[in-house]
C-alpha positions as CSV (number, residue, x, y, z in Angstrom):
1,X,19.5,3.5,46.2
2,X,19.5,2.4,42.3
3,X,22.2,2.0,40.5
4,X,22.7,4.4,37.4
5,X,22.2,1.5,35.3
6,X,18.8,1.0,36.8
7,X,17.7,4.1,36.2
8,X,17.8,3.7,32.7
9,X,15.2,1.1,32.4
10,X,11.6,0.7,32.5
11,X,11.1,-0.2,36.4
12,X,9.5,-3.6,36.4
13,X,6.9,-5.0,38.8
14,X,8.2,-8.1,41.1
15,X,7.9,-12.0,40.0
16,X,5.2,-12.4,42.0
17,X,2.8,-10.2,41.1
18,X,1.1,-10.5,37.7
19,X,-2.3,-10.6,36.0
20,X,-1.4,-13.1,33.5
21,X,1.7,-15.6,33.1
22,X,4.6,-13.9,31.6
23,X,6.5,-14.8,28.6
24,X,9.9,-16.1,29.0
25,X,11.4,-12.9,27.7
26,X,9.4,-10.3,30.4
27,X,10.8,-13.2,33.1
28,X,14.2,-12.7,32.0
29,X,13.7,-9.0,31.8
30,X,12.3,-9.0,35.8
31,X,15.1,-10.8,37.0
32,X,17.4,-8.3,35.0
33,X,16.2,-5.4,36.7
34,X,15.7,-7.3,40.0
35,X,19.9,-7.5,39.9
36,X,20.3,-4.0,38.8
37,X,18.4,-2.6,41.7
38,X,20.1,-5.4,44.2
39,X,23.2,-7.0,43.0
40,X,24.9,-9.7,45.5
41,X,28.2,-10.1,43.4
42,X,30.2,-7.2,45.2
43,X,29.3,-8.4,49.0
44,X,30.5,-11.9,47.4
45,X,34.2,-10.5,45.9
46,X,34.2,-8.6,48.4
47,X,34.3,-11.7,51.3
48,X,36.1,-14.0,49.0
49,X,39.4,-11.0,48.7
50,X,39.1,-10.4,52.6
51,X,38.8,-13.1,54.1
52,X,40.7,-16.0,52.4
53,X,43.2,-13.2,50.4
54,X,45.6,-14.9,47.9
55,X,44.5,-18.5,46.7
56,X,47.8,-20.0,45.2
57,X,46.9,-23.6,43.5
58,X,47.6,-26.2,45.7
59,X,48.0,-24.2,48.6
60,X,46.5,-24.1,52.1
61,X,45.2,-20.4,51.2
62,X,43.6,-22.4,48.4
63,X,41.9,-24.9,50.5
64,X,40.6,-22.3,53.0
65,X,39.1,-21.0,49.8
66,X,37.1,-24.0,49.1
67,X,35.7,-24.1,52.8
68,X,35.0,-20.8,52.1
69,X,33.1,-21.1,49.3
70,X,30.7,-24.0,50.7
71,X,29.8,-22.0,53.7
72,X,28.8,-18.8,51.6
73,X,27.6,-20.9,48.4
74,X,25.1,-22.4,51.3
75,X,24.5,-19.4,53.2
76,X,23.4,-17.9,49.9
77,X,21.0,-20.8,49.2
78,X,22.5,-22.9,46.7
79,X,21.9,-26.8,46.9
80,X,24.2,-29.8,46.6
81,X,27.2,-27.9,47.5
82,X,30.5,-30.1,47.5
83,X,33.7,-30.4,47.0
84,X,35.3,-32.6,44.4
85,X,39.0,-33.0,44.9
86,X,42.3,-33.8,42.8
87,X,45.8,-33.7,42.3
88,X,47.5,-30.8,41.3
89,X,51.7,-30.6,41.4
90,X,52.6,-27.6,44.3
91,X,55.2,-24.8,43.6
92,X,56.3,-21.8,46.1
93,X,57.7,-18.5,44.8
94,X,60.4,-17.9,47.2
95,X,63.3,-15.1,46.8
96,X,63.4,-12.6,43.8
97,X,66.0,-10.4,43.2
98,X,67.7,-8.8,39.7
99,X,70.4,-6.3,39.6
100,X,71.9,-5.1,36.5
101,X,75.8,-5.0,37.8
102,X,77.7,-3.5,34.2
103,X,77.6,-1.0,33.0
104,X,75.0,1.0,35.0
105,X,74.5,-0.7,37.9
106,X,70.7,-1.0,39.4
107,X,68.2,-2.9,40.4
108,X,65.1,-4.6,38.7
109,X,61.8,-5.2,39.5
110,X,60.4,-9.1,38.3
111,X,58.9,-11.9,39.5
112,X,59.4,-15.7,38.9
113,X,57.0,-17.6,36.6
114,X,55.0,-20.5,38.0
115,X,57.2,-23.4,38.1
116,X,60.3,-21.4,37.7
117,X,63.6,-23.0,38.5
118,X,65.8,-21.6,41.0
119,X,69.4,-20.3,41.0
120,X,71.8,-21.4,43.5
121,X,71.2,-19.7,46.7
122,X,74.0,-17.1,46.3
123,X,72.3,-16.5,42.4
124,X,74.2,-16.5,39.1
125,X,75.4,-13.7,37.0
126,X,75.6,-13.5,33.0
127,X,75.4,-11.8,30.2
128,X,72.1,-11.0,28.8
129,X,71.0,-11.1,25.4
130,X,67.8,-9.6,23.6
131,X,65.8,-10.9,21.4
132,X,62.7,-9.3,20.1
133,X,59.9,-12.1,19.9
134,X,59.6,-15.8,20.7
135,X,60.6,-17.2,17.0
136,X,63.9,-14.3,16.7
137,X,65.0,-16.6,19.9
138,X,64.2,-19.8,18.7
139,X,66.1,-19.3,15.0
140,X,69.3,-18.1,17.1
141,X,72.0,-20.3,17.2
142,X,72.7,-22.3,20.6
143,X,75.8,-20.6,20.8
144,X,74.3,-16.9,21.1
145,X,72.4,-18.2,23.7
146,X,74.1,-20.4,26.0
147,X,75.5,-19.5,29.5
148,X,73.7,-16.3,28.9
149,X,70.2,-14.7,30.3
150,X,67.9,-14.9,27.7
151,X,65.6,-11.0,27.7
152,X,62.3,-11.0,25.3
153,X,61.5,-7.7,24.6
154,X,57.7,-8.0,22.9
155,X,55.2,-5.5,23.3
156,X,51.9,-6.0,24.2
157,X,49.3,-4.0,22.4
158,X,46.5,-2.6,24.4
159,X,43.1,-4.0,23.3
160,X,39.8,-5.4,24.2
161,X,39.9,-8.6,22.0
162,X,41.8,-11.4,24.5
163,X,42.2,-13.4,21.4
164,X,44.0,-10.7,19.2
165,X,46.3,-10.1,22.3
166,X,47.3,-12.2,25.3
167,X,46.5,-15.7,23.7
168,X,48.9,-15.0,20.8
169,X,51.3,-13.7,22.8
170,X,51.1,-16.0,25.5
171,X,53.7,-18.4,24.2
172,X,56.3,-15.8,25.0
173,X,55.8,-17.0,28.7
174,X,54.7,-20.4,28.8
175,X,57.0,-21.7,25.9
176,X,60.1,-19.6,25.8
177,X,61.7,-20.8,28.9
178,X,61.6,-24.4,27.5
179,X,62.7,-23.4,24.4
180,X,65.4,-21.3,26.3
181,X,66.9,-23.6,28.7
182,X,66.9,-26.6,25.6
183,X,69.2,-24.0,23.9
184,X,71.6,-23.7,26.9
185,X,70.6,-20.3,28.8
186,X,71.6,-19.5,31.9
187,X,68.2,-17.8,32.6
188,X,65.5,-16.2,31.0
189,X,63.3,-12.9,32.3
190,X,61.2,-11.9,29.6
191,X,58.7,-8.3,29.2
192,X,55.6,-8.8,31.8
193,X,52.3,-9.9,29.8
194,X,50.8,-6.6,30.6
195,X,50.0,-3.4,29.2
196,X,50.8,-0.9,32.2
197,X,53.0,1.5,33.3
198,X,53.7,0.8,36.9
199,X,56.3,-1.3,38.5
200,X,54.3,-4.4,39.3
201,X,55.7,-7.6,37.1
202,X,52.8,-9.8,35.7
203,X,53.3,-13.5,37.0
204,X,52.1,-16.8,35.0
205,X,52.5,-20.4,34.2
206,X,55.3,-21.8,32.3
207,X,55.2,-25.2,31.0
208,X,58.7,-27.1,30.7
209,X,59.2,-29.9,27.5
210,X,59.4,-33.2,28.3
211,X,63.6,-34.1,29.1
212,X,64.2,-30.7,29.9
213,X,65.8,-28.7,33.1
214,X,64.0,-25.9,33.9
215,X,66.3,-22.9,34.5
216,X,65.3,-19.6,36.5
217,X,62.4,-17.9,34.6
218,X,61.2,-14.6,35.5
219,X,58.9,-11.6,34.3
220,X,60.0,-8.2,34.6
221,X,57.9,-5.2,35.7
222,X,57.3,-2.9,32.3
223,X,59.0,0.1,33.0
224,X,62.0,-2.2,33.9
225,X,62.0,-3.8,30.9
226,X,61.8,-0.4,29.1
227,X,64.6,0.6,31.4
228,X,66.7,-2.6,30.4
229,X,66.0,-2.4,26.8
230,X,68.0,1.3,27.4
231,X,70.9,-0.2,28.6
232,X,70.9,-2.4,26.3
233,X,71.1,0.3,23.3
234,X,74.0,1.8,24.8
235,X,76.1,-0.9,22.7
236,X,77.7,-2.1,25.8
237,X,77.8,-5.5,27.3
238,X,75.4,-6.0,29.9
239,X,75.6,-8.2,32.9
240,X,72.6,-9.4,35.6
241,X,73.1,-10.8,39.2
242,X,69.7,-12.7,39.3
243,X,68.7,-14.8,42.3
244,X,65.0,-16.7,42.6
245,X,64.7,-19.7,44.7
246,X,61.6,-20.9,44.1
247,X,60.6,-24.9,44.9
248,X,58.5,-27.4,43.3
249,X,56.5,-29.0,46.4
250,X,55.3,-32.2,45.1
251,X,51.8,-33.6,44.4
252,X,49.1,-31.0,46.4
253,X,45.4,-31.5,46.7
254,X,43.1,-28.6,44.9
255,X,39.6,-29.3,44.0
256,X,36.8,-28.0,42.5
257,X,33.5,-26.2,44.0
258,X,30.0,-27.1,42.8
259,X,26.4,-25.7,43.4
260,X,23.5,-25.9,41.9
261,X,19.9,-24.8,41.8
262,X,17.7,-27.6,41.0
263,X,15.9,-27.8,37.8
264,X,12.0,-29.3,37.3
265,X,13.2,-31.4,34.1
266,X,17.2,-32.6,34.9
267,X,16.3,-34.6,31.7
268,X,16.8,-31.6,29.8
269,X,20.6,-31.1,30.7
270,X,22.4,-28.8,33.2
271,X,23.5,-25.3,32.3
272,X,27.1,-24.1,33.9
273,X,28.3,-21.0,35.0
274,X,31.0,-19.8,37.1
275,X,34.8,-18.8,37.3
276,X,38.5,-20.3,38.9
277,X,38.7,-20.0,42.7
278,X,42.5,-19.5,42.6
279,X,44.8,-16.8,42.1
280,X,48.3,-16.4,41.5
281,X,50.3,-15.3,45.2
282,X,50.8,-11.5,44.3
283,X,47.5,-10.1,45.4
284,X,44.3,-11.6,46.1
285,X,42.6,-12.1,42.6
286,X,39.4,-9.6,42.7
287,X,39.5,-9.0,39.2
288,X,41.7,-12.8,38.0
289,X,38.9,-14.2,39.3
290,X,36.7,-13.3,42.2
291,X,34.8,-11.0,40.3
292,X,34.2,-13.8,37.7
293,X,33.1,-16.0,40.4
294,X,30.9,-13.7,42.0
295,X,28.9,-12.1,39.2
296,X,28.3,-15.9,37.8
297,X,26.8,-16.8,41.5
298,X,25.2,-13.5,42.7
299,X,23.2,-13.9,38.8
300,X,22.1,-17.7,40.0
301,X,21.2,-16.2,43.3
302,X,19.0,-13.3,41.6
303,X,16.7,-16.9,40.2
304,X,16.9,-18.0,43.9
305,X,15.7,-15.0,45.1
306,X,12.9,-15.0,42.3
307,X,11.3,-17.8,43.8
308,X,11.1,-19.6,40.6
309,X,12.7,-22.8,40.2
310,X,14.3,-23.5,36.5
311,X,13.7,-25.9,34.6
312,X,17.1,-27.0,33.8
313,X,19.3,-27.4,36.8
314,X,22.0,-24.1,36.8
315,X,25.4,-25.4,37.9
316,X,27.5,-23.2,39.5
317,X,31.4,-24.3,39.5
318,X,34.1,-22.6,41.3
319,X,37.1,-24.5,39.2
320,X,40.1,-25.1,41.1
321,X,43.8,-24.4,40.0
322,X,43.5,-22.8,36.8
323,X,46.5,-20.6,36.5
324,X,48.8,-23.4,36.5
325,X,46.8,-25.4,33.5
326,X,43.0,-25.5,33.9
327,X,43.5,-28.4,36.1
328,X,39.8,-28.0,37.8
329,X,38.9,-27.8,34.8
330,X,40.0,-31.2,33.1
331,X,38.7,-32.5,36.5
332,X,35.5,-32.2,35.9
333,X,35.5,-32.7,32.1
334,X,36.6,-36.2,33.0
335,X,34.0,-36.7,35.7
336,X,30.9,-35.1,34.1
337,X,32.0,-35.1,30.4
338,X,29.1,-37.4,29.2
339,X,26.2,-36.0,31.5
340,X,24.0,-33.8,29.3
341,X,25.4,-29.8,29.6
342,X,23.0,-27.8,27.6
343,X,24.8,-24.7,27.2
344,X,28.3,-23.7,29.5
345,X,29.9,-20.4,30.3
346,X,32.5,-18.9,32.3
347,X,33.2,-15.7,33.2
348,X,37.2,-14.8,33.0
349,X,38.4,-11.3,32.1
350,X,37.5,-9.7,35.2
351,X,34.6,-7.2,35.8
352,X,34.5,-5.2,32.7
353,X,31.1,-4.3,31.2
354,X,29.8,-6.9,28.4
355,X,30.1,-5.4,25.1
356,X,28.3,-8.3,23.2
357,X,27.2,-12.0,23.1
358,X,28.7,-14.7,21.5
359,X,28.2,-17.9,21.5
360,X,28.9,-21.8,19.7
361,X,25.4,-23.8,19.0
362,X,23.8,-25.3,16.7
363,X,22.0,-23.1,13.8
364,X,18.6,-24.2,15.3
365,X,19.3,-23.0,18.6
366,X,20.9,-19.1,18.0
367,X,16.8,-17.8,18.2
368,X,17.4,-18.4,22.0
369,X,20.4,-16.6,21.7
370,X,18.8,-13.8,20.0
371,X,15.9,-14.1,22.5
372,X,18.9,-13.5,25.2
373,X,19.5,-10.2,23.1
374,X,16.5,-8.8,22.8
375,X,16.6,-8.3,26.6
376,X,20.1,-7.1,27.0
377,X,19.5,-4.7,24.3
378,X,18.8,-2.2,27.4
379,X,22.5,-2.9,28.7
380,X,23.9,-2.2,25.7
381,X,24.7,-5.6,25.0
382,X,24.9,-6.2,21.1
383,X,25.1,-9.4,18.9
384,X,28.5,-11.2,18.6
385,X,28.9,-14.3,16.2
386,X,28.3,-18.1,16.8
387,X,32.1,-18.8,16.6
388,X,32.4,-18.0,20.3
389,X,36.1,-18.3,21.8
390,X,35.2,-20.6,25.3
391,X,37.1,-18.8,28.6
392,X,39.6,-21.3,29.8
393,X,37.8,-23.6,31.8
394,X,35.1,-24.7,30.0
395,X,37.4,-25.5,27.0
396,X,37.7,-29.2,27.6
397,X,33.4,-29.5,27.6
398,X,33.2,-27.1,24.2
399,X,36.0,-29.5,22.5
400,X,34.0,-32.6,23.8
401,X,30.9,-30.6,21.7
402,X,29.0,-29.0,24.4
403,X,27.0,-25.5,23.4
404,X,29.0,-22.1,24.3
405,X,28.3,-19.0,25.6
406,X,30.7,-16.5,25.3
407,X,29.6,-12.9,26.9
408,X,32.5,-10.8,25.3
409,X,33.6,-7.9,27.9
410,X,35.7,-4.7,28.0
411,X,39.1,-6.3,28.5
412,X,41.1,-2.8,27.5
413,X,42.2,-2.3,31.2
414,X,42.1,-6.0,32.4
415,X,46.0,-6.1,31.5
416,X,46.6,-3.7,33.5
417,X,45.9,-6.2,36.8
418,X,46.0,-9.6,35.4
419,X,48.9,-11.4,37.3
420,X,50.5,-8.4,39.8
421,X,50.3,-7.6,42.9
422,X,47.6,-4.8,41.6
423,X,45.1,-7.3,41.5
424,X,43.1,-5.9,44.2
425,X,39.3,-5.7,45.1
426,X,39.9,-1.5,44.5
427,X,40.1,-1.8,41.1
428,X,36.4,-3.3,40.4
429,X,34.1,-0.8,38.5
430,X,30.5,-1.9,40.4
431,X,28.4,0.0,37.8
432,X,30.7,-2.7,35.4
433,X,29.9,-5.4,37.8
434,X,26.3,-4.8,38.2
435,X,25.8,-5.3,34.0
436,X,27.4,-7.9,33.8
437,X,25.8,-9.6,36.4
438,X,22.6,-8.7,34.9
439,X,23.8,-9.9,31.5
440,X,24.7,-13.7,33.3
441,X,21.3,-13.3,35.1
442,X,18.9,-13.4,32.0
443,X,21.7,-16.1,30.2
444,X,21.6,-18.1,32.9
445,X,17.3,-18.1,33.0
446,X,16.7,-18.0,29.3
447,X,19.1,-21.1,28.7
448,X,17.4,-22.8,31.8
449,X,13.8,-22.6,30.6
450,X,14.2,-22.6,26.4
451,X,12.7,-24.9,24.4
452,X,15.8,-25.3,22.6
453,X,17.2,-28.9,22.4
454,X,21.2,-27.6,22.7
455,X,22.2,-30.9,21.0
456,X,25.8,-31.4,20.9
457,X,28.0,-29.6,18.1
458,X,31.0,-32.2,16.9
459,X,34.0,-32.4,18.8
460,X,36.3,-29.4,18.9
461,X,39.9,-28.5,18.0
462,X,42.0,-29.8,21.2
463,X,43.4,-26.3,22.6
């Protein structure tokens, strides 16, 4: 049965058959409506979630993963599928408990942040003091702070723009328990990076300064933090219990997942797609990133199935260990950074419909770019700018110069999911799925077979 989404378009003829040799455009358009009518990216989510589930960074889950992923990238078609290994540093989550013991004694819903440190195993209890934002904190003086737990009370605007919301805000959690602990805290739980309403506490990455100790870090669920700021306005002092006993685990082995469909002219440079294999441990990552990494391969495998060969070669990369600092991703900047990359993409913010396309070429390239648009116009896909914000992983090739694309998708419900144990294949929108698909479908052939040259832009801002 067609997808609603299909229904709305013109219904084309197959690849094969045709009078007369069609124009790069009416290809692109064929293998758009070939993925509306049959898109592969659900059966793929849907096998990754199942049957390896959460995909920690470093982990064994994370490894099964990659195994995983070379059996289906080759069952699917795919060619030179490999592995390419590294070094990532291991963590475990362990224990997580909060309880607010005076003056109105409960319990709280949190979890640790990556790399937390741990309490002693019978956990410490201290007074907590609020702070509304990252720089209120820093400009306290060390005495309000130390012994004490350390509560950020931000608020996280709902919106669809990532870069008007989580990136600025970001700091809160990978920054403040640095800046925290160098100040003498006992602890520090700050508001979950999320915009929900439900009792799920959004994990992430913190990253501890050079010289300094880290001390138990933790997020708390929304409505707790809600509940806590209550408390707090009651005017009287407020004491937590907190115990977490997470544990660093040394040097771990994570890697990277590559396949590719060949191109006719690997002269003319290779064009990358794809998403981050891990997850965090909560859930098991459908939307942060499995759908990313499905919609990206089941749009290559839409060109396989075309019988068609490209004639740039279409990478496919499953990056390894991105939540805990794009480390896949640095991996292979250092590896492939000086082989030709026409254009690179990744596909991060779940499976929302894309809204518009952006993108970061050279002037004499955006008519391919427009060329792209003319055939999304049908998906509702309008024109974004050429200053195109790169998804994590392909930052390190964009600052090295390489061409962007940057699909911009309906991220109003993403932080909803991102990081909690609500991360579930459940919450994937396939009519979403199937347009976006279809969007990376006609990027991924347009980019392989323009005429464009895709020359290099001058290095990048390091991120």
């Amino acid at each position: 049965m067609r997808s609603a989404l299909f229904a709305l378009l013109v219904v084309s003829t197959s690849f094969a058959a045709t009078a007369a040799p069609r124009t790069l455009e009416e290809e692109a358009a064929h293998l758009r409506d070939s993925v509306l009518e049959r898109n592969h990216a659900w059966d793929i989510v849907e096998s990754l979630t199942t049957e390896t589930g959460p995909r920690l960074a470093g982990s064994p889950a994370e490894a099964n993963a990659r195994q995983w992923a070379v059996k289906k990238l080759t069952a699917l078609g795919f060619k030179n599928v490999r592995i390419e290994t590294f070094d990532v540093p291991g963590w475990e989550r362990g224990t997580e408990k909060a309880y607010i013991t005076t003056p109105f004694p409960q319990a709280l819903k949190l979890a640790a942040l990556g790399f937390s440190g741990a309490t002693p195993e019978q956990g410490i209890e201290a007074e907590v003091v609020p702070f509304s934002s990252l720089e209120e904190m820093e400009a306290a003086p060390d005495k309000a702070i130390k012994g004490k737990i350390v509560f950020i009370t931000h608020r996280m605007p709902r919106m669809q723009d990532l870069s008007a919301n989580y990136v600025k805000l970001n700091p809160i959690r990978t920054a403040a328990p640095s800046i925290a602990a160098s100040k003498g805290a006992a602890a520090i739980i700050i508001r979950s990076l999320g915009t929900d309403h439900h009792r799920n506490p959004h994990t992430g990455g913190t990253v501890w300064a050079a010289g300094v100790t880290p001390i138990p870090a933790a997020a708390l669920a929304l409505p707790d933090s809600d509940q806590l700021e209550r408390v707090l306005s009651r005017g009287k002092p407020v004491r937590i219990k907190l115990r977490l006993t997470p544990r660093s685990l040394g040097t771990l082995q994570s890697g990277n997942v590559i396949a590719e469909i060949p191109g006719t002219d690997p002269s003319l440079g290779l064009v990358l797609a794809g998403g981050h294999l891990d997850s965090w441990d909560l859930a098991t990552g459908a939307i942060d990133d499995g759908a990313g990494v499905a919609l990206t391969t089941a749009a290559a495998k839409a060109i396989l199935d075309s019988g068609k060969r490209p004639r740039r070669t279409i990478r496919i990369v499953w990056f390894g260990s991105e939540e805990i600092g794009i480390y896949g991703a640095r991996a292979y900047a250092a590896k492939y950074g000086d082989v030709p990359h026409a254009l690179v993409g990744e596909s991060d913010l779940g499976a929302g419909r894309i809204l518009k396309l952006s993108s970061k070429v050279n002037p004499e390239d955006l008519g391919t770019i427009k060329s792209m648009l003319r055939v999304l116009a049908p998906l509702g896909v309008m024109t974004g700018d050429n200053n195109g914000d790169p998804a994590p992983d392909v930052i390190p090739l964009v600052e090295l110069g390489v061409p962007l694309i940057a699909p911009f998708q309906d991220g109003l419900d993403y932080f909803d999911l991102h990081h909690t144990p609500d991360d579930t294949l459940d919450k994937i929108n396939k009519d979403a799925l199937t347009q976006n698909t279809a969007t990376w479908a006609v990027i991924l052939w347009i980019a392989a077979n323009a005429d464009s040259t895709f020359a290099r832009l001058p290095l990048q801002p390091s991120h």
